[in-house]
C-alpha positions in Angstrom: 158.7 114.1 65.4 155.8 113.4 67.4 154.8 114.2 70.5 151.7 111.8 72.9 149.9 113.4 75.3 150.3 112.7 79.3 147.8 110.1 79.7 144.8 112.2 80.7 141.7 109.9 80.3 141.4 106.2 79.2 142.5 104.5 75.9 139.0 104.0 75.1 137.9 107.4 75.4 140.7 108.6 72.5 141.7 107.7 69.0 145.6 108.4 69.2 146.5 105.3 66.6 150.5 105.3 65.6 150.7 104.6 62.4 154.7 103.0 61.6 155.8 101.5 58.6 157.4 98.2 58.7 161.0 98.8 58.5 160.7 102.0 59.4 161.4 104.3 63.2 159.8 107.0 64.4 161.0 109.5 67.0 158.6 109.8 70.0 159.4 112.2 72.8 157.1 111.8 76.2 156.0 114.6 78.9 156.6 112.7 81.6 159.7 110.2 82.5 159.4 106.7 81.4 159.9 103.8 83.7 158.9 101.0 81.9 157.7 100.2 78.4 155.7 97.2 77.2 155.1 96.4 73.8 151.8 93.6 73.3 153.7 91.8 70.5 157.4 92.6 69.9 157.3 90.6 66.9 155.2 93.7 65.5 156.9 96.4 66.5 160.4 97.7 68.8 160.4 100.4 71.1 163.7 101.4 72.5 164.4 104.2 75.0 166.6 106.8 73.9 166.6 108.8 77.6 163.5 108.8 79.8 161.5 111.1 77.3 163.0 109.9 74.2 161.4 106.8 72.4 162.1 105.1 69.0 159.4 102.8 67.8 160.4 100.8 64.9 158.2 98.8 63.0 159.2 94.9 62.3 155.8 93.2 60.7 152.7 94.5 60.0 149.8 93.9 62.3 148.6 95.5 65.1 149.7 95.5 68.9 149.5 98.1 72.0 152.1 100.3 74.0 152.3 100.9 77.3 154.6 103.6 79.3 154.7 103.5 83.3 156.3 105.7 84.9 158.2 105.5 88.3 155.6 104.3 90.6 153.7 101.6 87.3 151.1 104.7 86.5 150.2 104.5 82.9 151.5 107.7 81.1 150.5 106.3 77.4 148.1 103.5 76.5 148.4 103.7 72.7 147.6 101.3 69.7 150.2 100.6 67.5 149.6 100.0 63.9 152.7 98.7 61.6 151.8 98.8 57.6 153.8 98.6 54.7 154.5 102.0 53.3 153.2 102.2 49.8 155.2 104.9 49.1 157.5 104.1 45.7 156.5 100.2 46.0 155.2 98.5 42.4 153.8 95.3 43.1 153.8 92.2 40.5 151.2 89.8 40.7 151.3 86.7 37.8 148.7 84.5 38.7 149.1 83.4 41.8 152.6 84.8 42.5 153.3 88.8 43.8 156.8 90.1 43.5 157.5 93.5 45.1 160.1 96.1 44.0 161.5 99.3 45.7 161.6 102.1 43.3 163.1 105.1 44.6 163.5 105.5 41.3 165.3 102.8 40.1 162.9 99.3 41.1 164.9 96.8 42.7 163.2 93.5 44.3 162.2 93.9 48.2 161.5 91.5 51.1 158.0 91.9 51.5 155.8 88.7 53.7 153.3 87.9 51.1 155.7 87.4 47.8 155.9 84.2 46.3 157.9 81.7 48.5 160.8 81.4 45.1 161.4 85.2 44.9 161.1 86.2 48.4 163.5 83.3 49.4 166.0 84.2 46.7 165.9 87.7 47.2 166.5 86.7 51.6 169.7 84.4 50.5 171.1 87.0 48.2 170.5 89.6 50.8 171.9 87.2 53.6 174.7 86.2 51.8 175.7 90.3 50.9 175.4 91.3 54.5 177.4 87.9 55.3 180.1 89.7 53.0 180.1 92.8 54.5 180.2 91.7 57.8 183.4 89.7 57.0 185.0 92.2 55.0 184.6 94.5 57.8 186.4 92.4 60.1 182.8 91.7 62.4 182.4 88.0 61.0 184.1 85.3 59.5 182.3 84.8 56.2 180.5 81.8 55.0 181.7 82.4 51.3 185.1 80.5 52.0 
């Protein structure tokens, strides 16, 4: 867990990067009672409020985009850069040529959606991932399944 600071001088004037990994939350707790949150691109990271001190930021694709907290009367409390990355942790990547697979091993390797893969495998792997939670969704009574 990680606590940010009250906002106590400008964003410029401090290096307080957050570093999340895409597919991935982190638990963020505030000293001071959010209002509002606004997140640059949302299409790079999720932040969710869990009660008024509690945040979850979740990372969705890796880039770069800024958070912003206001509190009850729109004062800034945190200004901070967000930066979403891959985690590298476990990960082999495959690179023939001009294609790159990517496999989770934790510690057996299984393929993984990861943007950059070969069109083929990474659409394969998205269908056959679709097509399980499709599955599961129907088998838990939450969808009608697209199998029959």
């Amino acid at each position: 867990m990680l606590t940010l600071p009250a906002l106590a001088v400008s964003a410029e004037e401090r290096d307080d990067t957050v570093y999340v990994s895409v597919d991935r939350a982190k638990v963020f707790r505030i000293d001071e009672e959010a209002s509002t949150i606004i997140v640059g691109n949302p299409l790079i990271a999720d932040v969710s409020i869990q009660d008024r001190t509690t945040l979850v930021v979740t990372g969705k694709a890796y880039g770069s985009t800024n958070l912003i907290i206001l509190d009850e009367k729109n004062e800034p409390i945190i200004d901070e850069l967000i930066v979403v990355q891959y985690a590298e942790d476990n990960t082999v990547t495959v690179t023939r040529s001009s294609t790159r697979e990517t496999y989770s091993c934790t510690p057996i390797c299984n393929p993984t959606l990861r943007t950059g893969d070969s069109k083929d495998f990474f659409g394969d792997l998205q269908g056959q991932t679709s097509g399980l939670a499709e599955l599961s969704a129907a088998a838990a009574g939450m969808a009608p399944s697209k199998a029959n």
